[in-house]
C-alpha positions in Angstrom: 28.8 40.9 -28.2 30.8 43.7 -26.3 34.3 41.7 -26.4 33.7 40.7 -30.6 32.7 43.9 -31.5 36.4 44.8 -33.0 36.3 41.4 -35.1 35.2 41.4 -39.1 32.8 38.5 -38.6 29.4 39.9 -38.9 27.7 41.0 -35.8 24.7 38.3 -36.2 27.2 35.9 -36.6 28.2 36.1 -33.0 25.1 36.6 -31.7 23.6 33.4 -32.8 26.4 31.3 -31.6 26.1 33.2 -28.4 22.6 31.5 -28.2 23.6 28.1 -29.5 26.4 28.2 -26.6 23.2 28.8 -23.9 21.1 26.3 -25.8 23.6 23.5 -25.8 24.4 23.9 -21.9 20.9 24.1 -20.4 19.9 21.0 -23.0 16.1 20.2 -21.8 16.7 20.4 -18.0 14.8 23.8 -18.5 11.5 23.9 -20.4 8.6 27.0 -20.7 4.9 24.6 -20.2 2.6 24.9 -22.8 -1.4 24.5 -22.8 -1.6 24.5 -19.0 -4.6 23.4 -18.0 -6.7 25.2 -15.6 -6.5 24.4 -11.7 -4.1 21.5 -12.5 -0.4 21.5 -12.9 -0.9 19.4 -16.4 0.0 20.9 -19.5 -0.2 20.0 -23.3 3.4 20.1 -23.5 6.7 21.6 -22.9 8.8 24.1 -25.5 12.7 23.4 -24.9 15.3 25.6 -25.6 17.3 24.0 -28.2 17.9 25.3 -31.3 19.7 24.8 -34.7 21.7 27.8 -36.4 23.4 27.8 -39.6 25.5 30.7 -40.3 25.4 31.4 -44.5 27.4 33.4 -46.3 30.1 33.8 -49.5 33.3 31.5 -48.4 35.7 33.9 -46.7 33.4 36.0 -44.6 34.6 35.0 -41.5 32.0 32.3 -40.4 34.4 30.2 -38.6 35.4 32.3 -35.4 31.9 32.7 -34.3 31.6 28.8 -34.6 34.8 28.1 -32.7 34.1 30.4 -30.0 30.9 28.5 -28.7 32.4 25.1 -29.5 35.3 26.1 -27.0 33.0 27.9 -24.2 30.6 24.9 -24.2 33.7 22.3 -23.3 34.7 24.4 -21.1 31.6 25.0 -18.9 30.1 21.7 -19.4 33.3 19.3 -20.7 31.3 15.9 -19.9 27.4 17.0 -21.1 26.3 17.8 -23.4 28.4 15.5 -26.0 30.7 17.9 -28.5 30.3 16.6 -32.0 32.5 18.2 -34.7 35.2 17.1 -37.3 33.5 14.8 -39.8 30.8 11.5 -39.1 28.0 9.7 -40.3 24.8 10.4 -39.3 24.6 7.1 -37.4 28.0 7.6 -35.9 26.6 10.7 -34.2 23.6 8.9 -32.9 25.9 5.9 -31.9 28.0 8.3 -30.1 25.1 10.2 -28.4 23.2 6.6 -27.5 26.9 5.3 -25.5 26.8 5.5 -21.9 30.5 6.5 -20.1 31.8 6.7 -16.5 32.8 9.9 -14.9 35.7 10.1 -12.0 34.0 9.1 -9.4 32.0 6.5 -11.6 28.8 8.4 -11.7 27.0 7.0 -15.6 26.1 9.4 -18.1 23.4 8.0 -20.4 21.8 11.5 -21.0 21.6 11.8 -25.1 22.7 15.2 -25.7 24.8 16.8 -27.6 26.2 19.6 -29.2 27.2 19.2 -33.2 29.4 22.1 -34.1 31.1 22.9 -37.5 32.5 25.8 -39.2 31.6 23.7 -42.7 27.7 21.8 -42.4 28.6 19.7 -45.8 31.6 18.7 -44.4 31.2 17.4 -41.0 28.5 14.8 -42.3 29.0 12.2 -44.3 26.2 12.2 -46.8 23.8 10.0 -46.1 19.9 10.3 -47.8 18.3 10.2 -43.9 21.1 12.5 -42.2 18.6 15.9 -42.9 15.7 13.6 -42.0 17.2 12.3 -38.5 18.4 15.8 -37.6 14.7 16.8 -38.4 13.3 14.1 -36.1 15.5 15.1 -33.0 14.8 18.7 -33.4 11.1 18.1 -31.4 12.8 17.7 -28.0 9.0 18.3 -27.2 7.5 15.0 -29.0 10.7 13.1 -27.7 9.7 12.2 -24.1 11.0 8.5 -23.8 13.5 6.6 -25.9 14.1 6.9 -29.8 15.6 3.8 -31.3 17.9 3.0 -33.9 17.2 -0.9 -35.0 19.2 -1.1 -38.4 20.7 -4.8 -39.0 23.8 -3.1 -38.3 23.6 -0.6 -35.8 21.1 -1.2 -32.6 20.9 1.9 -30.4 18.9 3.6 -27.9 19.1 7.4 -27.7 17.3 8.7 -23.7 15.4 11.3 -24.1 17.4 13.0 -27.0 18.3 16.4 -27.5 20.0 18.4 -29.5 21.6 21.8 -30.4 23.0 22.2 -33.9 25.3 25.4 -34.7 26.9 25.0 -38.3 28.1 27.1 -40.8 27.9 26.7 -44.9 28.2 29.1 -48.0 25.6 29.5 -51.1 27.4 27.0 -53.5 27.9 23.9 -50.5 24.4 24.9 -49.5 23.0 23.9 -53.0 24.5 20.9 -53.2 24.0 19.6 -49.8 20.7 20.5 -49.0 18.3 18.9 -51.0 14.6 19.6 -51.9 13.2 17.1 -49.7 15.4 18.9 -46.9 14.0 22.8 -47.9 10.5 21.0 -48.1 10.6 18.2 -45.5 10.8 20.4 -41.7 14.8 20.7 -41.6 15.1 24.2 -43.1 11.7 25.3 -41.3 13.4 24.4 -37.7 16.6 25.9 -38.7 18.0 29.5 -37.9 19.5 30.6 -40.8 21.2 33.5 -40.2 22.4 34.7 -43.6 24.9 37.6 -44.6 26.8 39.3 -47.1 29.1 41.8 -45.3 32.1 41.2 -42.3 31.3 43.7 -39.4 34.1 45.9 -40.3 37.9 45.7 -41.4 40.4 44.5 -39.0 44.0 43.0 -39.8 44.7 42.2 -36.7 47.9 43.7 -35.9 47.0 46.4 -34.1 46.0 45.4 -29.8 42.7 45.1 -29.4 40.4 47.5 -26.9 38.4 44.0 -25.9 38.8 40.3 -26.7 36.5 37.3 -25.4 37.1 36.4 -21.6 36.8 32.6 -22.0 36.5 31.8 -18.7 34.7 34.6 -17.9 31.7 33.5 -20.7 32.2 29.9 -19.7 31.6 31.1 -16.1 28.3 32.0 -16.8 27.2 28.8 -19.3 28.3 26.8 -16.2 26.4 28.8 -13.9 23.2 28.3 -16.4 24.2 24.3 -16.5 23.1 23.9 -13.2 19.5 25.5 -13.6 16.3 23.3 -13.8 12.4 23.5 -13.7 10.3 25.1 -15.5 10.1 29.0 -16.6 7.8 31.1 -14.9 4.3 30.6 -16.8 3.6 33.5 -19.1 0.0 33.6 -18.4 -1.7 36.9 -17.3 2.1 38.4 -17.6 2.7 41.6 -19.9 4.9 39.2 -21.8 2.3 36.5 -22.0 -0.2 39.4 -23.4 2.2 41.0 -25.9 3.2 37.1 -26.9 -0.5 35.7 -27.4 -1.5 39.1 -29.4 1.1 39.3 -31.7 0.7 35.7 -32.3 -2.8 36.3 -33.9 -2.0 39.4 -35.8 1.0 37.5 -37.1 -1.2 34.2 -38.0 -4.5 36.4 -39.1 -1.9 38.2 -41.7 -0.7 34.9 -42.8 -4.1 34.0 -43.8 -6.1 37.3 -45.1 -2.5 37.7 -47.7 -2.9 34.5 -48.2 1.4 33.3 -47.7 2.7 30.1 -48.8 5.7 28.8 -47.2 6.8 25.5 -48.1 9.5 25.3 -45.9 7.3 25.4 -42.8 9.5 28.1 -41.2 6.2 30.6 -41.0 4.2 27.5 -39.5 6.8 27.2 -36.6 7.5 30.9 -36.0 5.7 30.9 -32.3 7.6 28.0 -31.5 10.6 29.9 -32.7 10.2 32.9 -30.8 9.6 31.6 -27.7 12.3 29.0 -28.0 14.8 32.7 -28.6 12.8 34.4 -26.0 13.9 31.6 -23.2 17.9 32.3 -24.4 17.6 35.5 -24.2 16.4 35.6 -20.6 19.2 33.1 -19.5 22.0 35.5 -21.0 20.6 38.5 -18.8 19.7 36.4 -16.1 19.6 32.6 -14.4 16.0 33.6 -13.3 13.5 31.6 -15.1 11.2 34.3 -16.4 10.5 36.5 -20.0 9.9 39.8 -19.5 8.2 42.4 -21.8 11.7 43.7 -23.2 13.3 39.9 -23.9 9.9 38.8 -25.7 10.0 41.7 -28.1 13.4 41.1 -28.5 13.1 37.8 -29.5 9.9 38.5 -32.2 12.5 41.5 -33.9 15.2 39.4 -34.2 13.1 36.3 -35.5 11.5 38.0 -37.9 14.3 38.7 -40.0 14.8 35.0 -40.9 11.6 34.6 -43.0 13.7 36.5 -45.4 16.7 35.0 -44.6 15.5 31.3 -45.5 13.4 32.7 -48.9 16.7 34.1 -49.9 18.8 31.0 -49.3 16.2 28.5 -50.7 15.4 30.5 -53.9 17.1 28.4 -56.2 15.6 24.7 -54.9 11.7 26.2 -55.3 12.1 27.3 -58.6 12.3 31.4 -59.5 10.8 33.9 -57.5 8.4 37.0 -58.9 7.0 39.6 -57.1 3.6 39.6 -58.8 1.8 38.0 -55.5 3.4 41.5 -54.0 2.6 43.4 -56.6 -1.2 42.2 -57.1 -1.1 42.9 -53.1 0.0 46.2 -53.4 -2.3 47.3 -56.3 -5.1 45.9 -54.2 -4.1 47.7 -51.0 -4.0 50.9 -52.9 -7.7 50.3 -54.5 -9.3 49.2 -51.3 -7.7 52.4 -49.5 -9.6 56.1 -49.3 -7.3 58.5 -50.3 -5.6 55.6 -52.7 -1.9 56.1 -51.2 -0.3 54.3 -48.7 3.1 55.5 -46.6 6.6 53.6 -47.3 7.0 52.3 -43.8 3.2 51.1 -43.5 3.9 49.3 -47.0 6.9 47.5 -45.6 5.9 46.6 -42.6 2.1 44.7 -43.8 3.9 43.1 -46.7 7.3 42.5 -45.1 6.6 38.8 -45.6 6.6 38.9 -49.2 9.8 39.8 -49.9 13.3 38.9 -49.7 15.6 42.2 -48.8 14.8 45.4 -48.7 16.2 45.9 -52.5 13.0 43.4 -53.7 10.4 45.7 -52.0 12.4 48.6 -53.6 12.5 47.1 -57.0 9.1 46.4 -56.7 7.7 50.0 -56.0 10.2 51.2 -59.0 8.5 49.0 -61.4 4.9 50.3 -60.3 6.1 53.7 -60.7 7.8 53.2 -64.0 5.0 51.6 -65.2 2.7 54.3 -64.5 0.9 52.9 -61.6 1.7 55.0 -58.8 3.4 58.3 -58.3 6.1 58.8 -55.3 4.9 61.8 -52.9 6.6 63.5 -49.7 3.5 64.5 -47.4 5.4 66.3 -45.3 8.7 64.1 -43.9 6.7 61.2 -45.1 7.2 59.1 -48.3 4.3 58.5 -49.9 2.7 55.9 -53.0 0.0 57.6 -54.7 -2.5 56.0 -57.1 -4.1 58.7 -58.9 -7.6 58.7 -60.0 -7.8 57.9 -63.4 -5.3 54.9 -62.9 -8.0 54.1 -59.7 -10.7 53.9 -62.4 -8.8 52.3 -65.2 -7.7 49.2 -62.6 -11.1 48.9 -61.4 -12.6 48.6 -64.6 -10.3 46.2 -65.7 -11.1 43.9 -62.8 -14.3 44.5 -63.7 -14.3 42.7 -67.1 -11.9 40.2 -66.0 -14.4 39.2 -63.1 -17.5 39.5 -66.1 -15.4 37.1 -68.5 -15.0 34.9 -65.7 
């Protein structure tokens, strides 16, 4: 992050691909047990570190470096495993291709199925093909993948070993729409997909002047190598401060789900813990080769995977149909009845409902329409911002909930 800070491509950008490049070299020879039973070394299962990322935004905002970058550190710390998939295929010529055993010098046999599918443009790198989102989707669960996944079409017979897969892509709005179909939003690939979605470049940079800092190559690829070479599993997080802070934000997170009562049809909010503990092993692994999560690097990983709930609501708006904030405002209205005084603080407003909207713009657009309507007033309390219900707009609401409830 240090050595890209002088670039235009946005900051998340290369933060994401900095992950991808960690979660394509450790593939599933590291895993964090999950379930463990007690006084046995059984578990329910293992979370693996893979992950897909798919950089969005407007054609010309500098998605491509960030790609390149990781495609070229990963050959260059791992150049036989995992398999580098880029330039343009067919769904089944990727499997094909992941499913063929070589000889290395020396004639050790690879037959691991990894790989690594990297490209600075998602619609073009596969060839379309109705069961390509599907597939990907499949291969995702390195977890539910233990033993061999077969490919038996009349055509092409194939057996991918233990498959795994790390996916960093990038796409705009317009190649987005037409590629990724509803089936896709709705089906599990958006909902185990990083989207990491932006409208601004970092800064402005032309380039001619020298740069303070630019990427050590071997330097980074240094350190993927060095994290190639780990494996076993992560240090348990139970009875850790981690584990703690992990299991009770978890609930709170889940309880809020239910008592607001959120839809998401994409099923990102139904794999969020398996998304922040997936981010919270990559993290560790770029501070350290040390198989543990400490306090700091798991509520690193929940800040920084919260902000793609909003990022996939924005970027799949137009394949479920248009969005209203009434379920937000019918929220807010009730939070403000329920609530003795009837006012609520800006940040505590944004921070319960922060799930029901987009941006930041939606939430403010929202709280303008209450106050234009009349609803609520907009108070400082001191150096806090304040929405206020007065009284008689307390008793007019309640009555009319009233008689709606009596007619019902």
């Amino acid at each position: 992050m240090d050595s890209t800070a002088e670039l235009e491509s946005p900051r998340n950008f290369w933060y994401w691909s900095a992950l991808a490049c960690i979660s394509a070299v450790v593939m599933d020879n590291v895993w964090l047990p999950r379930g463990e039973m007690e006084g046995s070394d059984a578990t329910f299962y293992n979370t693996y570190p893979n992950i897909y990322v798919m950089l969005h935004a407007e054609s010309g905002l500098k998605k491509g470096p960030p790609v390149a970058l990781a495609k070229n550190l990963v050959r260059k710390a791992c150049p036989h495993m995992p398999r580098i998939i880029s330039g343009r295929s067919s769904i089944q010529g990727m499997l094909k291709e992941m499913g063929t055993s070589y000889s290395l010098p020396g004639g050790k046999i690879v037959n691991k199925s990894a790989a690594f599918i990297a490209s600075s443009e998602f619609t073009s790198s596969i060839v379309e093909d109705r069961a390509a989102m599907t597939i990907l989707t499949d291969l995702y669960d390195r977890n539910w993948n233990e033993d061999d996944w077969k490919s038996l079409l009349k055509m092409e017979q194939f057996t991918l070993k233990d498959p795994v897969l790390t996916l960093l892509v990038a796409t705009n709005e317009a190649h987005f729409d037409d590629f990724i179909g509803l089936k896709d939003v709705h089906g599990g690939f958006i909902g185990r997909m990083f989207v990491i979605a932006e409208r601004e470049t970092a800064n402005f940079n032309p380039l001619i002047e020298k740069l303070k800092r630019v990427p050590d190559k071997a330097k980074l690829a240094d350190w993927l190598k060095n994290l190639s070479a780990l494996k076993g599993p992560f240090q348990s997080l139970a009875g850790t401060s981690a584990g703690k802070f992990y299991h009770e934000w978890y609930m709170d997170f889940y309880n809020t789900i239910r008592t607001q009562r959120i839809r998401d049809d994409t099923g990102t909010i139904q794999r969020f813990g398996e998304s922040v503990l997936k981010v919270a092993m990559l993290l560790s692994m770029s501070q350290s080769p040390e198989l543990v999560i400490d306090m700091p690097t798991m509520v690193e990983a929940v800040k920084q995977c919260e902000t793609l709930i909003g990022n996939v609501r924005r970027t799949t708006m137009g394949k479920k149909g248009a969005a209203t904030n009434l379920q937000l405002k019918n929220l807010m209205i009730e939070e403000l009845l329920n609530r003795d005084p009837h006012a609520i603080s800006k940040d505590v407003a944004m921070k319960k409902f922060w799930m029901h909207y987009n941006v930041t713009e939606d939430f403010v657009a929202l709280i303008g329409a209450l106050f234009d309507a009349g609803t609520i007033t907009i108070e400082n309390w001191g150096n806090t911002v304040m929405y206020v219900m007065n009284d008689k707009q307390v008793e007019e609401l309640k009555a009319w909930h009233a008689a709606k409830k009596g007619q019902g």
